[in-house]
C-alpha positions in Angstrom: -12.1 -28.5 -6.3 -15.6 -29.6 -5.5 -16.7 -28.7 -2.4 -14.3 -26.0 -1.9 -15.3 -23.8 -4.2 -16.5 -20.8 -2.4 -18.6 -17.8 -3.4 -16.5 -14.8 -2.2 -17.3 -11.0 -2.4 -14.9 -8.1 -2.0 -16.0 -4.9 -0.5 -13.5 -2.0 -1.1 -14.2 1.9 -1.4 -12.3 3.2 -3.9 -10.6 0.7 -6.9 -7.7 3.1 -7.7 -4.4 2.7 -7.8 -2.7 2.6 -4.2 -1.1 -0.3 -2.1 -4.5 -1.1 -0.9 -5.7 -1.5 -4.1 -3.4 -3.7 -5.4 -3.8 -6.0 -2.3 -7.4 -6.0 -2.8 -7.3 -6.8 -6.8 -4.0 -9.5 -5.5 -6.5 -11.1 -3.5 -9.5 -11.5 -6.3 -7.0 -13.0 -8.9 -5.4 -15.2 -6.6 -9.0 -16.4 -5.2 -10.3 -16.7 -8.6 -7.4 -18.6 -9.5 -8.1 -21.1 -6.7 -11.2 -21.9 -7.9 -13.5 -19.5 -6.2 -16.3 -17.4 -7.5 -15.3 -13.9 -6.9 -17.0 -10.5 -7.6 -16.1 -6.8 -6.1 -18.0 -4.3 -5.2 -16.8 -0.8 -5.0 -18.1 3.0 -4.5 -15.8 4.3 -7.4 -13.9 2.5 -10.4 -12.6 5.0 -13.0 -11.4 2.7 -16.0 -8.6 5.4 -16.8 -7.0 5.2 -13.7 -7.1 1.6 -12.2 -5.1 -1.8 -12.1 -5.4 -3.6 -15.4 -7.1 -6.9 -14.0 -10.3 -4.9 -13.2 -10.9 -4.9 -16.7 -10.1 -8.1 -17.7 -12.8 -10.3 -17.3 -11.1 -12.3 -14.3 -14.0 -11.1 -12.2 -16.7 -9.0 -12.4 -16.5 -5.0 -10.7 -19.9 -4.0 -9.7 -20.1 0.2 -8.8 -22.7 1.6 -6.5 -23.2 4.8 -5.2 -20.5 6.8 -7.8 -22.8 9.5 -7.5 -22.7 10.5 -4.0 -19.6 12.9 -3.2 -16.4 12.3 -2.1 -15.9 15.3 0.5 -18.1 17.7 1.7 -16.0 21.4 0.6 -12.9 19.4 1.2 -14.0 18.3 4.5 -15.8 15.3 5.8 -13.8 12.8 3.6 -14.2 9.6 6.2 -17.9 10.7 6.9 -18.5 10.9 2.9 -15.8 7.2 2.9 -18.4 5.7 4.9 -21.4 6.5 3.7 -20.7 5.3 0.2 -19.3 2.4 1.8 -22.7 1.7 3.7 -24.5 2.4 0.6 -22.4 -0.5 -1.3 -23.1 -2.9 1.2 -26.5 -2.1 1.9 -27.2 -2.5 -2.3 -24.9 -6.0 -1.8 -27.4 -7.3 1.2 -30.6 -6.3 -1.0 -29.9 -7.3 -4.3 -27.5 -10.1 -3.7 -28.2 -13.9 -3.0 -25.8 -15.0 0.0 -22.4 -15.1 -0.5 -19.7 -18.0 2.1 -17.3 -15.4 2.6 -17.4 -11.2 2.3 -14.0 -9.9 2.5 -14.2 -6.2 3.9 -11.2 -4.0 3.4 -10.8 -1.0 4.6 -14.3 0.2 6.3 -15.0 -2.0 9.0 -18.4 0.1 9.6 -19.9 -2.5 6.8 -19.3 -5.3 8.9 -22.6 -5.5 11.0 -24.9 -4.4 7.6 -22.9 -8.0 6.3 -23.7 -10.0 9.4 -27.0 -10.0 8.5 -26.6 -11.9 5.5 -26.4 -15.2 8.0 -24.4 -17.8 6.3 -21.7 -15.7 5.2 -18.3 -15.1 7.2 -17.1 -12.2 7.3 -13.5 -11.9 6.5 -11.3 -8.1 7.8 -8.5 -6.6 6.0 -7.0 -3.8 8.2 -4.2 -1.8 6.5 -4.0 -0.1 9.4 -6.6 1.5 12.3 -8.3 4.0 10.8 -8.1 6.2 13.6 -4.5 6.3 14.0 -4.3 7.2 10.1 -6.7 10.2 10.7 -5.3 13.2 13.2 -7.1 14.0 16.1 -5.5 18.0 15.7 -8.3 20.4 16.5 -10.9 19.9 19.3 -13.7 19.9 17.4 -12.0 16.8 15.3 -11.5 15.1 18.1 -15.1 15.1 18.5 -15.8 14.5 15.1 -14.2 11.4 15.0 -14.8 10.0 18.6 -17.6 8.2 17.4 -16.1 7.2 14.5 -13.2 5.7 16.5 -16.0 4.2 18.9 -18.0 2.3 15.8 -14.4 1.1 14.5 -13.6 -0.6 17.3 -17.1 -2.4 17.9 -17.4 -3.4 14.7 -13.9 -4.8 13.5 -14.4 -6.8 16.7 -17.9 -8.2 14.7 -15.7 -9.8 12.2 -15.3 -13.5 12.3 -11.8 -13.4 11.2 -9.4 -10.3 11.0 -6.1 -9.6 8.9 -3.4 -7.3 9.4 -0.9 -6.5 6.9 2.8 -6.6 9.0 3.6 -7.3 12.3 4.2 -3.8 13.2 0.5 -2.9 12.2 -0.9 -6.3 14.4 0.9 -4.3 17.7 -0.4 -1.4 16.8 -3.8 -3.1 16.0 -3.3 -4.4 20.1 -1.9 -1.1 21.6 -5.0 0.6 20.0 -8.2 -1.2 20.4 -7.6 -2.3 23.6 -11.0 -3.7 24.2 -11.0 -6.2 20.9 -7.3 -6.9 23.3 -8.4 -7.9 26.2 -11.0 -10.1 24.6 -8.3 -12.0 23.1 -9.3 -10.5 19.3 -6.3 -10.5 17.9 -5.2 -10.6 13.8 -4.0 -12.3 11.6 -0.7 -11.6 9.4 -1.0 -11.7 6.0 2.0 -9.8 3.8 0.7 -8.0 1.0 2.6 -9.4 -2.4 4.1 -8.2 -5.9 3.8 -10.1 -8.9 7.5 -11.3 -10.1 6.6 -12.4 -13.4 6.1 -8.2 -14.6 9.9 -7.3 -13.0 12.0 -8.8 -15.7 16.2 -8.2 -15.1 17.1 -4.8 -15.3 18.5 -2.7 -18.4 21.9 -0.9 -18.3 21.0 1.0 -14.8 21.6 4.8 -14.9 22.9 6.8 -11.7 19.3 7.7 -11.4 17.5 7.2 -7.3 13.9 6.9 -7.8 11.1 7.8 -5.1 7.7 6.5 -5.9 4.8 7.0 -3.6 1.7 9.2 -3.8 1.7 12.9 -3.3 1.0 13.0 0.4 3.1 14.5 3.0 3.0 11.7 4.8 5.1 10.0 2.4 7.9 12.2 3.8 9.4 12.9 -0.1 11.6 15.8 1.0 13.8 13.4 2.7 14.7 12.2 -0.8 14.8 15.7 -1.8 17.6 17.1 1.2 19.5 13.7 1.5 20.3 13.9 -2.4 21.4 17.7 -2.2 23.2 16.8 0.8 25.3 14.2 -1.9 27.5 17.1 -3.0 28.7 17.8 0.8 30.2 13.7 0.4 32.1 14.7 -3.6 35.7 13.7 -1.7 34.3 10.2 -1.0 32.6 9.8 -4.0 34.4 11.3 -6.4 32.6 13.9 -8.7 32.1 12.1 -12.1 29.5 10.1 -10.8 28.1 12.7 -9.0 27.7 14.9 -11.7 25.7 12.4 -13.4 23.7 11.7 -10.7 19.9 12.5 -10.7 16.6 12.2 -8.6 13.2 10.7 -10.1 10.2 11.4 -7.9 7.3 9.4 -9.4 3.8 8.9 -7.8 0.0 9.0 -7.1 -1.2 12.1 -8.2 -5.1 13.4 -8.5 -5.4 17.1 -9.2 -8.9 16.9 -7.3 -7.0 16.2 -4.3 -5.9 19.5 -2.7 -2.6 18.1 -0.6 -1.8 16.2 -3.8 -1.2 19.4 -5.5 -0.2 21.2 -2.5 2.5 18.8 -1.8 3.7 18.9 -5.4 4.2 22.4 -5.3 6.4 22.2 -2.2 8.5 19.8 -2.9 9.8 21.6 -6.5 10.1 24.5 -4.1 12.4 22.5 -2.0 14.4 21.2 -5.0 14.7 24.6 -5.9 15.7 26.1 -2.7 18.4 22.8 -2.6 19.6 24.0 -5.4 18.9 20.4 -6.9 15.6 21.2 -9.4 17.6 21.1 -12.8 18.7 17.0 -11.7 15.3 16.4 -9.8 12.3 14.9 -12.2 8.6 14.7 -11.0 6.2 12.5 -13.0 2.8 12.3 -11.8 0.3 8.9 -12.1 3.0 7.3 -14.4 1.4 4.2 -15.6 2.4 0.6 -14.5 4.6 0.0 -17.2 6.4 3.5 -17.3 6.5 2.7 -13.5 8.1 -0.9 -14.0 10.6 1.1 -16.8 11.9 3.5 -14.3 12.8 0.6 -11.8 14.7 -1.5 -13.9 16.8 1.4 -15.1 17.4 3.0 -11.7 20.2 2.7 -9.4 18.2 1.8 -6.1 14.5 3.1 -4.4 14.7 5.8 -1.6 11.6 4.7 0.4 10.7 7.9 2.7 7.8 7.4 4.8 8.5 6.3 8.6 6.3 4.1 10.8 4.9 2.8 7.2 2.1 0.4 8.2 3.6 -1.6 5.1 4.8 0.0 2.2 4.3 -2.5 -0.9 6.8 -0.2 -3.1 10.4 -1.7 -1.2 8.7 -4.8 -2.4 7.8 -3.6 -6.1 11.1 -2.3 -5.8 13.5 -5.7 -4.9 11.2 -7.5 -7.2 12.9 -5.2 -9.7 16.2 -6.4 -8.9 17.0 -3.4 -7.0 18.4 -2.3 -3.6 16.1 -0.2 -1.2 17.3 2.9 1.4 14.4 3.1 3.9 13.2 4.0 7.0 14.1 1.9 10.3 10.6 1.8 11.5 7.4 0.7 10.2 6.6 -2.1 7.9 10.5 -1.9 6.0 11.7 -3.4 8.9 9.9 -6.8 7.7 10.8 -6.9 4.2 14.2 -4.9 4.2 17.2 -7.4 5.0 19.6 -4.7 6.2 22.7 -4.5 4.4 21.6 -7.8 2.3 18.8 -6.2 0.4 18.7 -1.9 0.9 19.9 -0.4 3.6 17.4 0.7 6.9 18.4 4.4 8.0 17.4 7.0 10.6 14.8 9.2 8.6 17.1 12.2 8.6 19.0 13.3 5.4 22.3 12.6 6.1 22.3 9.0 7.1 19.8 8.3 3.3 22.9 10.7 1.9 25.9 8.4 3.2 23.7 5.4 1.7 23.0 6.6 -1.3 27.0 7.3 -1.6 27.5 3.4 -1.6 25.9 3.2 -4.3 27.5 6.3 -6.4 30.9 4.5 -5.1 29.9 1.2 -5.7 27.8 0.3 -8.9 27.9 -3.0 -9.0 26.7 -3.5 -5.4 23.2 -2.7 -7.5 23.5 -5.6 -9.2 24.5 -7.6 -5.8 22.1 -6.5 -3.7 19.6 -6.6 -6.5 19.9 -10.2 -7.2 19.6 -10.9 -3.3 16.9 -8.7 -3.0 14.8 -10.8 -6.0 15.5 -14.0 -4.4 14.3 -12.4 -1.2 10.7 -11.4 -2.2 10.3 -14.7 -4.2 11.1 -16.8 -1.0 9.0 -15.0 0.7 6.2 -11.9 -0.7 5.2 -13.5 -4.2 1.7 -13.5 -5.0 1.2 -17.3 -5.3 2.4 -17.5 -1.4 0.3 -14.5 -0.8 -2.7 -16.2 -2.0 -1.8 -19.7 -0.9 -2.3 -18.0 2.7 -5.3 -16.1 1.6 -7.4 -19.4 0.4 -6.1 -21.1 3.6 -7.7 -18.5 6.0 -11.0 -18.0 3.8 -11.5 -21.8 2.9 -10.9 -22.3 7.0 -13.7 -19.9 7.8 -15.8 -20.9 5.6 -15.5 -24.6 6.7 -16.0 -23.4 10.5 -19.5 -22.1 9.1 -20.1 -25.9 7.2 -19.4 -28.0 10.3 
């Protein structure tokens, strides 16, 4: 590789075990295995819960700051997000010769501390604007995060390169900073991948729908919930043998020191229980990557509930699995989806996820179908090697802008 070999360091807040995660662990494998020199730094990294490759040696996890607090009394969280953020970079700029290329996910707030390290370019993921993600409810949050907002916008514009994860979230990216707009800053997409080689073909498949996301009422999980009880109004056009054997798995993110995580949890067995559904409806909490990769190659398809999803990398885990995905008609879905090729897009409402769930009760074998489209589908086009082919493009181009 010679000349190209770069010296590349990832700044993210929290390694755990979420979409952004796995993007931001996607991108250190795939730049290691390019030839690069890559090392992360991070605010938190619990070896119990975390993505296998950021233990294996591929490259090196360096923690700062684990000690200062995540929330102030359950409040405060982006305050508390950035300050441990700011204290990982700070520790980077001090006791850290020069790097060619920083990647910042997440907190664009590092970005000027990074600038000051001169020769290195400074690369911006941006799952999505953080201040569209938080709500602006009470007055006094408004306030609270008006300079927040402010600071975002300033500083994402200091990047020299910035990355968007779907088209929807680059016009949302445009609609909200409108300064970085008008002064022609615009992203970059780059799709967010799923590594094929741990999806092998599926096992017998069981009548089973399976909803995996974390415990967050944003994920929208009661939709699963309401559109499978509203399966029994449909028995004529099913036909009740397979609807008796039907069942729901709702598998996720789940970290009892989050409040809406047990909250949430709570509610929706309350729902399955008012639905009259609970004795077919299975929770599992933090199931592991294998258990995870188990459930999808037994299951009949993926009910992906969350609308205006920035992304959503679980449609993807999901085709990648051989299987079909019912989804939301908004959002991120609407990039990766092929409607009626690979899952079906629906109006978020329970009855339209109901009637396509039914296709599949009716219909079996359009699993298997769908399912083999849908593999050849994320292969063509959201596999990890053309996820980081496209990554070492953009950060060997930046880097080359610095050398000439």
């Amino acid at each position: 590789m010679g000349s190209s070999r770069l010296n590349v360091a990832i700044i993210h807040p929290d390694l755990g075990i979420g979409g952004a995660e796995r993007l931001i662990v996607d991108a250190a494998v795939e730049l290691a295995s390019h030839g690069h020199s890559v090392h992360v730094f991070t605010a938190h990294h619990d070896k119990q819960r975390c993505f296998e490759e950021t233990l294996s040696g591929i490259f090196p996890v360096t923690v700062y700051g684990a000690f200062l607090p995540r929330h102030i009394f359950y409040r405060l969280h982006a305050v508390c997000a950035y300050l441990r953020c700011i204290f990982v970079a700070l520790c980077v700029m001090f006791l850290w010769p020069s790097f060619d290329v920083i990647l910042v996910d997440q907190v664009s707030v590092v970005i000027p501390l990074m600038k000051l390290k001169k020769s290195a370019k400074i690369v911006f993921y941006c799952h999505f604007p953080d201040l569209l993600l938080a709500q602006h409810t009470t007055v006094l949050r408004r306030i609270y995060r008006k300079p927040i907002d402010f600071i975002e916008q300033i500083t994402t514009g200091m990047a020299d390169l910035i990355l968007v994860n779907s088209n929807f979230t680059a016009s949302t990216f445009a609609k909200t900073f409108k300064n970085l707009d008008a002064q022609g800053i615009r992203p970059a997409v780059l799709y967010p991948a799923v590594n094929l080689d741990q999806f092998k073909e599926p096992n017998a498949i069981k009548l089973n729908f399976l909803s995996i996301n974390r415990f967050e009422r944003k994920k929208n999980m009661e939709l699963a919930i309401s559109a499978f009880a509203m399966l029994h109004t449909l028995e004529g056009v099913i036909g009740g043998g397979a609807l008796a054997d039907a069942s729901l798995t709702i598998a996720g993110g789940y970290d009892k020191r989050l409040r809406e995580n047990v909250e949430y949890l709570e509610e929706l067995k309350n729902l399955a229980e008012k639905e009259g559904v609970s004795d077919r409806v299975k929770f599992l909490t933090s199931c592991s990557t294998s258990e995870r990769n188990a459930l999808l190659s037994e299951c009949l398809c993926v009910l992906y509930t969350p609308k205006d999803e920035h992304f959503g990398i679980v449609p993807l885990e999901a085709m990648a699995s051989y299987k079909p995905v019912i989804a939301c008609n908004s959002g991120g879905p609407v990039e990766t989806i092929k409607n009626g090729e690979t899952g079906f897009l629906c109006n978020p409402n329970p009855r339209d996820f109901s009637l396509a769930m039914a296709k599949f009760l009716q219909d079996p074998q359009m699993t298997q179908r769908m399912g083999q489209e849908a593999r050849k589908h994320v292969k063509e086009s959201f596999s990890t090697k053309i996820f980081g082919d496209h990554l070492n493009g953009y950060v060997v181009d930046i880097a080359r802008g610095k050398k000439d």
